[in-house]
N, CA and C atoms as a LAMMPS dump frame, in Angstrom:
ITEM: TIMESTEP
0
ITEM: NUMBER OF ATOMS
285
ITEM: BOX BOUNDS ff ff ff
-5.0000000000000000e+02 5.0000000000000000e+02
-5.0000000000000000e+02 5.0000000000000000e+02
-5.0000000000000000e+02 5.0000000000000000e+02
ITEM: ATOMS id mol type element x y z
1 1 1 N -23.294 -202.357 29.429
2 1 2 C -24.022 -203.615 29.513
3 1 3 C -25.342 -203.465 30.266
4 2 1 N -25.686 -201.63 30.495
5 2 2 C -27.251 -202.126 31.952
6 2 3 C -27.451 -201.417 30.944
7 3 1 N -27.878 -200.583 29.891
8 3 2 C -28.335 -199.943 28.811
9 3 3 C -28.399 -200.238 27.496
10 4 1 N -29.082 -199.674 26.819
11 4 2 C -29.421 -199.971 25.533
12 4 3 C -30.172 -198.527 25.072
13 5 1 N -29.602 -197.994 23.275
14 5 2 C -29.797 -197.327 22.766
15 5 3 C -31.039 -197.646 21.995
16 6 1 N -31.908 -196.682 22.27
17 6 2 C -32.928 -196.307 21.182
18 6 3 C -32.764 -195.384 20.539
19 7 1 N -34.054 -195.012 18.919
20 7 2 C -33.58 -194.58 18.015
21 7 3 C -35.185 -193.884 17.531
22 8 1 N -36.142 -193.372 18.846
23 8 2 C -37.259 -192.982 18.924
24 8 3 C -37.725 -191.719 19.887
25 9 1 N -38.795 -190.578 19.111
26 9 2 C -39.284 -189.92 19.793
27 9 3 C -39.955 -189.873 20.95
28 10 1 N -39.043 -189.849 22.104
29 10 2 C -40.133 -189.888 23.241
30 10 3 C -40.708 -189.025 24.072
31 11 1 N -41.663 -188.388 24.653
32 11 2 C -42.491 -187.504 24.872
33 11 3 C -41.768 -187.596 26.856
34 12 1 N -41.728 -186.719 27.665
35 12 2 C -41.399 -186.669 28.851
36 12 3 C -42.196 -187.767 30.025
37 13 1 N -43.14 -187.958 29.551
38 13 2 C -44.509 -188.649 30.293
39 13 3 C -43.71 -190.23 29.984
40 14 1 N -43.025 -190.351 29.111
41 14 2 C -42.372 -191.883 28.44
42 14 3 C -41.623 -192.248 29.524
43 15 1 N -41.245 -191.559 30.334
44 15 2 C -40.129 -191.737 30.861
45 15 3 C -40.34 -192.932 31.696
46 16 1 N -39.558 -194.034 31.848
47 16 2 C -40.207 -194.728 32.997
48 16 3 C -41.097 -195.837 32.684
49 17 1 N -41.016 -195.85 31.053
50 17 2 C -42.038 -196.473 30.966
51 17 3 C -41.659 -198.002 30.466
52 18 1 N -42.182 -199.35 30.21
53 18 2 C -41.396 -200.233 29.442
54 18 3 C -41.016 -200.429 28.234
55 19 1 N -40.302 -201.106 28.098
56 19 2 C -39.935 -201.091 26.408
57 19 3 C -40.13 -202.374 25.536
58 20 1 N -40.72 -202.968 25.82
59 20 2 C -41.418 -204.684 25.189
60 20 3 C -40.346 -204.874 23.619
61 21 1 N -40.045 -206.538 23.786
62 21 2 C -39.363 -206.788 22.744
63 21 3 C -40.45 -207.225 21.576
64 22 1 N -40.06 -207.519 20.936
65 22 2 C -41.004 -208.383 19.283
66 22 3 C -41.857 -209.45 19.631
67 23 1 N -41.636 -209.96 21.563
68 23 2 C -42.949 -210.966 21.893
69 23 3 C -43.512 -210.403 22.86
70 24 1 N -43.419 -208.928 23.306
71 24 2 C -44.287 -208.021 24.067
72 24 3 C -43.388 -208.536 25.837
73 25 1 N -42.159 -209.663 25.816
74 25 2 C -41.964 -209.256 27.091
75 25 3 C -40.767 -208.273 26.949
76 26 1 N -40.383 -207.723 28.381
77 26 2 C -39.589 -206.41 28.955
78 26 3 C -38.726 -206.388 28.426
79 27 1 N -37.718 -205.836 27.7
80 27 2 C -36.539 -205.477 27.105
81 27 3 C -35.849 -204.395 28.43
82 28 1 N -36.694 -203.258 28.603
83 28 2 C -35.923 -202.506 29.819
84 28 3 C -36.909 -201.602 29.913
85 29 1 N -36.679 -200.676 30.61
86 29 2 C -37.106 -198.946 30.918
87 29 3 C -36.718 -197.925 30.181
88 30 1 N -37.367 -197.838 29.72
89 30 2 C -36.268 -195.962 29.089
90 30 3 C -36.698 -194.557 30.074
91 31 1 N -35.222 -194.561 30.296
92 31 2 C -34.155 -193.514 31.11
93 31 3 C -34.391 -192.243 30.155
94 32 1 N -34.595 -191.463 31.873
95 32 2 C -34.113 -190.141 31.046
96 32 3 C -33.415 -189.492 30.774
97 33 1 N -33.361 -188.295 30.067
98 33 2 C -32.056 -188.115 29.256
99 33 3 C -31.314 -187.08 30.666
100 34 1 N -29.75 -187.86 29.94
101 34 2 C -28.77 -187.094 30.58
102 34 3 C -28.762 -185.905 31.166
103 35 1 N -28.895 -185.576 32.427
104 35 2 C -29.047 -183.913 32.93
105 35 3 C -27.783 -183.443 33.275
106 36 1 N -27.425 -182.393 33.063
107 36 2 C -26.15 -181.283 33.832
108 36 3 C -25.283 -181.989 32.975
109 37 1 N -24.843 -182.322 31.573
110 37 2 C -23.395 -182.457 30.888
111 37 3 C -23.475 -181.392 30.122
112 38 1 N -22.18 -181.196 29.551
113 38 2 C -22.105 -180.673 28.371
114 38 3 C -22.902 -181.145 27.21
115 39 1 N -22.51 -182.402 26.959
116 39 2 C -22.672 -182.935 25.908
117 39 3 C -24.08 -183.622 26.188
118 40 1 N -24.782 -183.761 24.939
119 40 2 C -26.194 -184.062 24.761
120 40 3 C -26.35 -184.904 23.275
121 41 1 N -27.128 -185.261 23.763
122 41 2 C -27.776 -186.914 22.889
123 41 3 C -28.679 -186.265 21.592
124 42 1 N -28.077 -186.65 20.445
125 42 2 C -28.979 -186.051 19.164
126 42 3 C -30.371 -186.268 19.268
127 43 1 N -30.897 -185.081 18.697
128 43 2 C -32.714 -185.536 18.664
129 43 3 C -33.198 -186.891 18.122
130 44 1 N -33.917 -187.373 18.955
131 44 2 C -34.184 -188.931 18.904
132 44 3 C -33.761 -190.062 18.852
133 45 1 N -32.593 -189.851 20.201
134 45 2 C -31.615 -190.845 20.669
135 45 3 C -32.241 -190.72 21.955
136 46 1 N -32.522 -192.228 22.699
137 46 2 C -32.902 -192.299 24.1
138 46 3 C -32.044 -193.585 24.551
139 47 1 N -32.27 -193.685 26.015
140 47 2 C -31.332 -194.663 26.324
141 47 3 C -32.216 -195.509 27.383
142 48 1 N -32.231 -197.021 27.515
143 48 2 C -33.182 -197.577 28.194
144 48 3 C -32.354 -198.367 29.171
145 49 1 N -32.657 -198.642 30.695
146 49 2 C -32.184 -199.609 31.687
147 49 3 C -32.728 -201.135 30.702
148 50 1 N -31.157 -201.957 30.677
149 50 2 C -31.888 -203.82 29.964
150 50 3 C -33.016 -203.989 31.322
151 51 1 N -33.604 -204.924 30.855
152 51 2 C -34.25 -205.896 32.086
153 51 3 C -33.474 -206.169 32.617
154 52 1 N -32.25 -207.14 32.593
155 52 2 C -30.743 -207.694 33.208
156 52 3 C -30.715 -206.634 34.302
157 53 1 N -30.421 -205.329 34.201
158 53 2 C -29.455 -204.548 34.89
159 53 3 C -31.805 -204.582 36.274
160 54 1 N -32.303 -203.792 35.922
161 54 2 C -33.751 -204.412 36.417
162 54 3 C -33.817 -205.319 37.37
163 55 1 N -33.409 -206.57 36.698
164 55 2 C -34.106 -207.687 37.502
165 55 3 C -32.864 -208.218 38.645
166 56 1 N -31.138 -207.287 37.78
167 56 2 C -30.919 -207.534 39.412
168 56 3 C -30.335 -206.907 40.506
169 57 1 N -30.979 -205.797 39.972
170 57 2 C -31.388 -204.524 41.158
171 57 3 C -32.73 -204.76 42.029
172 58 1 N -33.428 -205.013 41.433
173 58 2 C -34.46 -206.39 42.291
174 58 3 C -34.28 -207.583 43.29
175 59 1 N -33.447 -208.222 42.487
176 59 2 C -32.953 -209.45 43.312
177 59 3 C -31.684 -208.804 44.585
178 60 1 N -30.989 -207.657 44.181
179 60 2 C -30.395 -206.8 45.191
180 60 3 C -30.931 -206.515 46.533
181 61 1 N -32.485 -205.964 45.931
182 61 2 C -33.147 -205.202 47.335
183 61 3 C -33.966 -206.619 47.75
184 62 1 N -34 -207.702 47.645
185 62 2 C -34.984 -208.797 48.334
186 62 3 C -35.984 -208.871 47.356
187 63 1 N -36.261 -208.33 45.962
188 63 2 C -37.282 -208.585 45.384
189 63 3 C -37.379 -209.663 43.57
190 64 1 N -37.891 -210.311 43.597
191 64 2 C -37.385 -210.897 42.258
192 64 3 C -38.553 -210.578 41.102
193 65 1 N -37.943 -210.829 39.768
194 65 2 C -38.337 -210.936 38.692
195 65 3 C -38.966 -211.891 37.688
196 66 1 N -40.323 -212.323 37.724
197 66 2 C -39.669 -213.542 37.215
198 66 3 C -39.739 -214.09 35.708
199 67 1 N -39.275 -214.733 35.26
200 67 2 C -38.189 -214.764 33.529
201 67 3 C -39.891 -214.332 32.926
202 68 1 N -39.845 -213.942 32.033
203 68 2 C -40.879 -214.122 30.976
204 68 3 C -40.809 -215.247 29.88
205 69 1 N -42.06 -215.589 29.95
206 69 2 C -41.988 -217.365 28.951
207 69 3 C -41.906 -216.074 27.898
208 70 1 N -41.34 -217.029 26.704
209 70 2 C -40.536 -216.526 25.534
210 70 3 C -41.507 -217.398 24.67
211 71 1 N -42.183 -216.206 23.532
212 71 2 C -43.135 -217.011 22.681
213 71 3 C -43.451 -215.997 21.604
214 72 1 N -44.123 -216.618 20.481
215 72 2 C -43.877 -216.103 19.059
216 72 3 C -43.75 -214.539 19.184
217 73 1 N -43.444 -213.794 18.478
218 73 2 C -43.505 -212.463 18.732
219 73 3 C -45.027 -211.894 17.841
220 74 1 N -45.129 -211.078 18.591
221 74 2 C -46.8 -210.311 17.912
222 74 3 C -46.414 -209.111 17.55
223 75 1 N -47.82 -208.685 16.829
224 75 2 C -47.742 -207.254 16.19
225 75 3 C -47.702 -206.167 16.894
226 76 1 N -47.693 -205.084 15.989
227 76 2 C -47.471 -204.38 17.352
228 76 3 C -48.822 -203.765 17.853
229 77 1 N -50.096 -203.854 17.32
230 77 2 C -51.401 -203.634 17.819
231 77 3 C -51.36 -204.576 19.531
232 78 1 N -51.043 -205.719 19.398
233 78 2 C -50.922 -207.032 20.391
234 78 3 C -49.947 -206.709 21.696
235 79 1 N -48.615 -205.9 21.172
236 79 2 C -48.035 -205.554 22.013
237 79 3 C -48.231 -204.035 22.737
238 80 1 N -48.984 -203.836 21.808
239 80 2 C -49.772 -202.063 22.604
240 80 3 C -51.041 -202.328 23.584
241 81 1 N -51.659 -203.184 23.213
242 81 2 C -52.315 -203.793 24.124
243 81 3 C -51.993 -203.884 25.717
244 82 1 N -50.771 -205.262 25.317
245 82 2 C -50.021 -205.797 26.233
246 82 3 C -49.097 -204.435 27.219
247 83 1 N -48.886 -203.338 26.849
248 83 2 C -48.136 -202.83 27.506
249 83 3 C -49.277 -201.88 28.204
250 84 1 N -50.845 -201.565 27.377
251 84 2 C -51.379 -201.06 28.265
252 84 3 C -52.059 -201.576 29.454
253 85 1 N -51.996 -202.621 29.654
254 85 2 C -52.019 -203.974 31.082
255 85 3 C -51.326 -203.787 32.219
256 86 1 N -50.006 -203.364 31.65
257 86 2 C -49.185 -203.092 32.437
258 86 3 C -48.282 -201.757 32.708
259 87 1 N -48.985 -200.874 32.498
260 87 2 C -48.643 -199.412 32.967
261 87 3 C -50.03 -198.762 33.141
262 88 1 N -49.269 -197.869 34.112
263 88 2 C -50.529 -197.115 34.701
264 88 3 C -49.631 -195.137 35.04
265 89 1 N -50.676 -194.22 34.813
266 89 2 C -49.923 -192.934 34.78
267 89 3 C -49.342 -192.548 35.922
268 90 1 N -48.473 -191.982 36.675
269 90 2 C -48.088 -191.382 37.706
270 90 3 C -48.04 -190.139 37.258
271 91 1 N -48.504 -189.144 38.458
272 91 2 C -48.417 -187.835 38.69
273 91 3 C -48.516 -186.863 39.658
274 92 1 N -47.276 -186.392 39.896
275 92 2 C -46.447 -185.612 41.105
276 92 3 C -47.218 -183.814 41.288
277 93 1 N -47.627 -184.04 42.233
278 93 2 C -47.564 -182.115 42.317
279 93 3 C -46.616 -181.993 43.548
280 94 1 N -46.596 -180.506 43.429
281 94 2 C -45.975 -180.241 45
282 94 3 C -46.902 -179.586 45.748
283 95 1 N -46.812 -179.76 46.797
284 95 2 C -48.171 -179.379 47.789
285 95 3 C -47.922 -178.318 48.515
């Protein structure tokens, strides 16, 4: 119930990143893939944190979420847009 299957190529840099529904608000995060099992996830199966499991791991630590107004859904030019608004790159070295 805190996950959800996708059915898309995602590049390592994806990780972390959001996953916008058909009206560009949050559906979840997509997680990265399973480390140290045996068993492994067919090529181009990913798995994403819902918003749900998100917003109340948020409301957990003192921080809230708040709902997204719910409105027609857009294309996906509109929602590529929209998601580049709201992400920005992170990048780790070791020093």
């Amino acid at each position: 119930t805190d996950r959800f299957r996708l059915s898309l190529p995602a590049l390592e840099g994806d990780i972390g990143g959001p996953v916008l529904d058909a009206t560009g608000a949050l559906a979840g995060l997509l997680l990265p893939p399973p480390g140290g099992q045996a068993r492994r996830l067919p090529e181009g199966v990913q798995h994403a944190a819902t918003a749900r499991a998100i917003a109340d791991f948020l409301t957990a630590s003192g921080l809230g979420l708040p709902p997204a107004p719910r409105g027609a859904p857009r294309d996906g030019a509109a929602r590529a847009r929209l998601a580049a608004q709201i992400t920005v790159p992170v990048a780790c070295w070791e020093g």
